[in-house]
C-alpha positions, 0 to 999 in steps of 0.5 A: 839780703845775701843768704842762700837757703841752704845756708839759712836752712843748716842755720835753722838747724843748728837753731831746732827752730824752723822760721815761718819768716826767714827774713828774720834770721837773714837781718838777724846776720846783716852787721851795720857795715854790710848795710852802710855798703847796701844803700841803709839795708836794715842792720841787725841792731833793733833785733839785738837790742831786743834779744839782749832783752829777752836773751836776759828774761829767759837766763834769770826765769830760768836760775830763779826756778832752778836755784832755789837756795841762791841769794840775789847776789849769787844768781846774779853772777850766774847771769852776768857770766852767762850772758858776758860777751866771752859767753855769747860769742863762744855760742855763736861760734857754737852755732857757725855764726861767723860763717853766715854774717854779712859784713863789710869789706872792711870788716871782713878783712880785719877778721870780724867773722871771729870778732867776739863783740859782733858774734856776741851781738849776732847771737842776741840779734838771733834771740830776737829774731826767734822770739818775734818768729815764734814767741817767748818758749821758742826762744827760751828752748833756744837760750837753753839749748845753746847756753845751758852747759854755761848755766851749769859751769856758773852755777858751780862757783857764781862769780868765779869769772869775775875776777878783777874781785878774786884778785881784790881778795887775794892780794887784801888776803896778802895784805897787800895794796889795792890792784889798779889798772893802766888801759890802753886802746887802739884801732878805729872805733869799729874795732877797737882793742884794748890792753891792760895791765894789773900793779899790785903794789907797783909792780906788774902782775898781770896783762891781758887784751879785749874788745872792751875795758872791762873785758881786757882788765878782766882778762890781766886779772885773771893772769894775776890770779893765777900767779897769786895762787887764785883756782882757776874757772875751768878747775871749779867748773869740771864735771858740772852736774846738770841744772836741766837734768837734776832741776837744781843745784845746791849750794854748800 
């Protein structure tokens, strides 16, 4: 691996978390193009699928005990939001991610060092390694650590990312048709970039972009929302109180 140790230290901590084995960490930052230029040095996909998993765990033990007075339907949006791939990658960035990945020329030159899907992965990828590092509470305090304002913001208004069904609301409030959408892709599948475009009775009310389908439908039905009217996250999310402080948030 290429990590310094000093890069890795300011890594740890960023993290709170000391490893007793920093390989870890360092294959937590090795993306599969780095590796394929590397003769098959292991990338960081094992420790992500991990992390995905656990990453999971700790967000729902977590709005399980603290939300007591939200039904099943509502702390899943909570989770979903938390764990989206927006969300994950805001973290990384957070912890200077970008800055400690080791990528591929190719990737490097097409700015995959602020790609939302690698420093998503690249941040589960770091759940895992934590977790084998140093157990289950290690990796929990770092998921709440660097996840716990976004829990917060959810829990105020679960599902209120979701907005391809906000708008859904909106425009059957209007009565108006259903939305559809027309996406297309471009790129190589490494990095793949998508557009969307929202009609609302034929007519265009929304274009957005994304790594993904969803995230790039998502993000034309946001712009669709606003012009229909629909609140905004940030206004539903301003002056979130604190589930870490308070130990919950009621519902009204």
């Amino acid at each position: 691996m290429e990590l310094a140790a000093t890069d890795l230290d300011a890594l740890q901590g960023r993290l709170h978390h000391r490893f007793d084995d920093p390989s870890l960490l360092e294959r937590a930052m090795a993306h599969r193009s780095w590796c394929a230029e590397q003769g098959g040095q292991p990338s960081n996909e094992r420790l992500e699928f991990l992390g995905d998993a656990v990453l999971g765990l700790c967000v729902t033990e977590h709005i399980f005990g603290e939300c007591p007075d939200f039904a099943e339907g509502q702390l899943a949006k909570i989770r979903s939001s938390t764990v989206s791939g927006a969300s994950l990658a805001a973290a990384a960035r957070d912890l200077g991610l970008g800055d400690h990945l080791l990528l591929g020329r190719g990737e490097q030159r097409s700015g995959g060092r602020d790609k939302q899907s690698i420093l998503g992965d690249a941040f589960e990828a770091v759940v895992g390694a934590v977790y084998l590092d140093g157990g289950m509470d290690a990796a929990r305090r770092v998921v709440l650590d660097t996840l716990g304002d976004t829990i917060d913001r959810a829990a105020l208004a679960p599902g209120v990312e979701d907005y391809k069904t906000r708008l859904q609301e909106l425009v059957a409030r209007g009565g108006r048709g259903a939305p559809s959408y027309r996406v297309q892709g471009r790129g190589p599948d490494h990095g793949r970039e998508f557009t969307a475009v929202v009609l609302v009775d034929g007519d265009e009310r929304g274009r957005g972009s994304g790594t993904t389908k969803k995230q790039a439908e998502q993000e034309a039905a946001r712009v669709a929302c606003q012009g229909f009217g629909g609140r905004s996250t940030a206004t539903a999310a301003a002056n979130p109180a604190s589930l870490r402080r308070k130990g919950r948030v009621t519902h009204g």
